[in-house]
N, C-alpha and C positions, 0 to 999 in steps of 0.2 A: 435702312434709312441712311439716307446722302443729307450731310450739310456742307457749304459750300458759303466760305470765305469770299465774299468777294474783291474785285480792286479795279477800279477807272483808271489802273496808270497806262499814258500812252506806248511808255515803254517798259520791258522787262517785268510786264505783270506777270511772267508763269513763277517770279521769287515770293508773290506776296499770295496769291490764291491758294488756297487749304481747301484740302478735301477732306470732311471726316465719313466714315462707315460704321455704325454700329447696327446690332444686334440684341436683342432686350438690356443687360447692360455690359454689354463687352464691344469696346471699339477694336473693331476689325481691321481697319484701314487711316492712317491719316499721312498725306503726301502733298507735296503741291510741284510744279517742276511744267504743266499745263499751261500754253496759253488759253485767253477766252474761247477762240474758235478752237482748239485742239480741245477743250474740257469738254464743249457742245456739243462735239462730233464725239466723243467717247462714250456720253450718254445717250443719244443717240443711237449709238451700236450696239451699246446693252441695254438698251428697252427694247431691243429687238429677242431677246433671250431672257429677261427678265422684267414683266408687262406688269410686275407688283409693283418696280419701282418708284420711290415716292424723294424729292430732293427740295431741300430747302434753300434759297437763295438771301441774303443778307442785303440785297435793295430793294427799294421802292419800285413796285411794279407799274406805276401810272403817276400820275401830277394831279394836284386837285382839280374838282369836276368844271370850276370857272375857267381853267385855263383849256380844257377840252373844249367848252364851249365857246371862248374867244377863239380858236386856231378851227373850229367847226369840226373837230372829231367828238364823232356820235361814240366813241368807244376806245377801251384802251388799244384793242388790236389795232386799231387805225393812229393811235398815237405810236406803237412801236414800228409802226411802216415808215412813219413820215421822221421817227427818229432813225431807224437807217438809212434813209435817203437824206436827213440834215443835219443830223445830231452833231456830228463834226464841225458844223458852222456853228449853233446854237453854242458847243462849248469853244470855239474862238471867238465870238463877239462877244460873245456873253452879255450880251443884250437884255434887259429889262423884261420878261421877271428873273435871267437870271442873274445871279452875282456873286460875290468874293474875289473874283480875282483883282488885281491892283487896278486902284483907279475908279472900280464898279463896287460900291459901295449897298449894302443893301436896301432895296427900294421901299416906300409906299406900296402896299400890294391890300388887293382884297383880303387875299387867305394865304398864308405861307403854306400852312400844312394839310394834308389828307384829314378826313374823317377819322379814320385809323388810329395817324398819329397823335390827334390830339386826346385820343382815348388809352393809351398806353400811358400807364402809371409813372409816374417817377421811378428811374433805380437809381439808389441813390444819391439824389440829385440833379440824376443824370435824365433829358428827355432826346428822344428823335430829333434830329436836325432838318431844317427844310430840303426837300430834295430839289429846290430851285439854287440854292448855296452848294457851288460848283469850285471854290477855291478856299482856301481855310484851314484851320482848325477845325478840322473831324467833318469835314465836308462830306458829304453822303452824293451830289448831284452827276460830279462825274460816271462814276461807277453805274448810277442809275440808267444816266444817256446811253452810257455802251453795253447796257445791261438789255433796255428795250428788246433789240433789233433780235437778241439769242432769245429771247422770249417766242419771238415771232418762228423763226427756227424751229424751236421745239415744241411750238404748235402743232406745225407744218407737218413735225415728222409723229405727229400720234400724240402727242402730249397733252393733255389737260392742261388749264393753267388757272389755279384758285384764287380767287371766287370768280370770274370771268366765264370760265365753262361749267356745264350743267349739263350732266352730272359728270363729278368731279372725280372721276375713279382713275387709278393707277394705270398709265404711267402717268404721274402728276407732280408738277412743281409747284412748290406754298412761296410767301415771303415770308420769313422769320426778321426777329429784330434780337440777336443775340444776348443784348442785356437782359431782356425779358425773361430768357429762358437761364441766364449764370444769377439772377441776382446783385446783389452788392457784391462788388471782387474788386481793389485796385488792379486793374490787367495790365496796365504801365509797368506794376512793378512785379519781377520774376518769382520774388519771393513769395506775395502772394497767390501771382495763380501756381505754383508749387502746394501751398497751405489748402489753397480749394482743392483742386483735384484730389492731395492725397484725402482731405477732410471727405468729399463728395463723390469720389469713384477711386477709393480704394484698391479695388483691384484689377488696374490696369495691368498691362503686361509693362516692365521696366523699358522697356524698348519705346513703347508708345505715350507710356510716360512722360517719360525727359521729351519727345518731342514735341508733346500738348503742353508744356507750361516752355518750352522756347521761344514762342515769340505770343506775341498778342492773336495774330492771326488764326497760329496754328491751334491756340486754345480756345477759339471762339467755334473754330472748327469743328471742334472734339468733343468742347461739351454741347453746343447743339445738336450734334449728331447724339449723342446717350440720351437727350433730353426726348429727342424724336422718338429713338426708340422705344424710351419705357411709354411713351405713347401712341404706340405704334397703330394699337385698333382704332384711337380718334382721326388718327390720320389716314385710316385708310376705308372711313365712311365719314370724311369732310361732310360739313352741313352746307348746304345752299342759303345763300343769301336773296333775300327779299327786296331789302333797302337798294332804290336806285342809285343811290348816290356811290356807294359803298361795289357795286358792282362797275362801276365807272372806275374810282377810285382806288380800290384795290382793296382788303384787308391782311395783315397782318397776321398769321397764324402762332398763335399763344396754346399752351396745356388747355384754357378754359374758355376756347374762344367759344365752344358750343355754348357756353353758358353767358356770353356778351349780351345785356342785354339792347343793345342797338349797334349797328344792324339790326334787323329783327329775323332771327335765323332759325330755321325749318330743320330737319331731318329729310332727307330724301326718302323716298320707301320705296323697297327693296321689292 
């Protein structure tokens, strides 16, 4: 199980992207040092050797379904086309629906958020961010846009991508929302994700340790990868989704997403 830190910075995002690796609960791996396209093509290469893989990505895999419908994308793969061919414009004008950056204030909108997100519980106070809020405090939008187009990519190269393909078997990417999966943690402060980890996965190895409670990243990293792990068999008989909207949209992969009860979600049989 791959979880994967994301980051929209234009530059020097190979410092902020975390990779974690575990195994029921022993993380095996956590590194960052990867740009976007170097992290793409790595997975990539090892799905070619290892076709169980299953990776978790920390953005929004689509924009809510009205704005697919204003731009006339029947589907998110057609939204992650049209965001490699303009996404780079969309986050320079940043043009209504998007916003945050100076000056571009948040607009009047139908719906800021996905189905998904607005089903994701509070942690501790804390909710989803709209992935049209592209400048800010805790801006989720960037990362999204340049997140698209590698979706598209590792379609391409064999990849599932959930809930969009059907069926959804390995090699396959989810979107997680890492709060969902740490609970309540202040992550800002070192102290505490030190208290969680040691609290929550005691037996790290020292080495991997210290580098899961180092920055925010790298511990969002680390415990969603454990979190995947210990769910390893749900993730790797994901349930198809019914709901059109939600298949448009995207969903979010939680511990209990099979038991959501909207979407209205199926088991595949085997």
């Amino acid at each position: 199980m791959l979880a994967v830190d994301w980051s929209g910075r234009q530059r020097g995002e190979q410092h902020f992207i975390w990779t974690g690796e575990a195994r029921h609960d022993e993380l095996r791996r956590l590194e960052c040092g990867l740009t976007r396209m170097q992290l793409i093509d790595a997975l990539i290469a090892r799905a070619e050797d290892d076709t169980g893989l299953v990776v978790g990505f920390d953005f929004s895999f689509s924009l809510p379904a009205w704005f697919l419908d204003a731009q006339g994308y029947e589907s998110a793969p057609e939204l992650w086309d049209a965001a490699a061919r303009d996404g780079e414009t969309w986050l320079r004008e940043c043009a209504p629906p998007f916003w945050g950056r100076p000056g571009r204030p948040r607009p009047p909108l139908r719906e800021h958020f996905r189905s998904t997100e607005t089903r994701l519980a509070a942690v501790g106070g804390i909710r989803p961010k709209s992935t049209f809020q592209i400048g800010g405090a805790g801006s989720v939008g960037t990362g999204s846009v340049r997140g698209f187009p590698m979706l598209a990519r590792l379609r391409r190269a064999g990849f599932s991508v959930w809930p969009f393909d059907e069926p959804a078997w390995p090699p396959v990417v989810v979107e997680i929302y890492p709060r969902a999966l740490t609970g309540a943690v202040v992550k800002s402060n070192r102290d505490a994700r030190r208290a969680y980890v040691d609290d929550h996965h005691p037996g790290l190895a020292p080495e991997l340790r210290d580098l899961s409670v180092a920055s925010e990243d790298a511990f969002d990293a680390a415990v969603s990868a454990l979190v995947m792990a210990r769910e390893e068999s749900a993730l790797r008989a994901l349930p198809a989704i019914d709901d059109p909207v939600a298949r448009r949209e995207g969903w979010v992969w939680t511990p209990n997403a099979h038991a959501a009860p909207t979407p209205r979600l199926r088991r595949r049989v085997h």
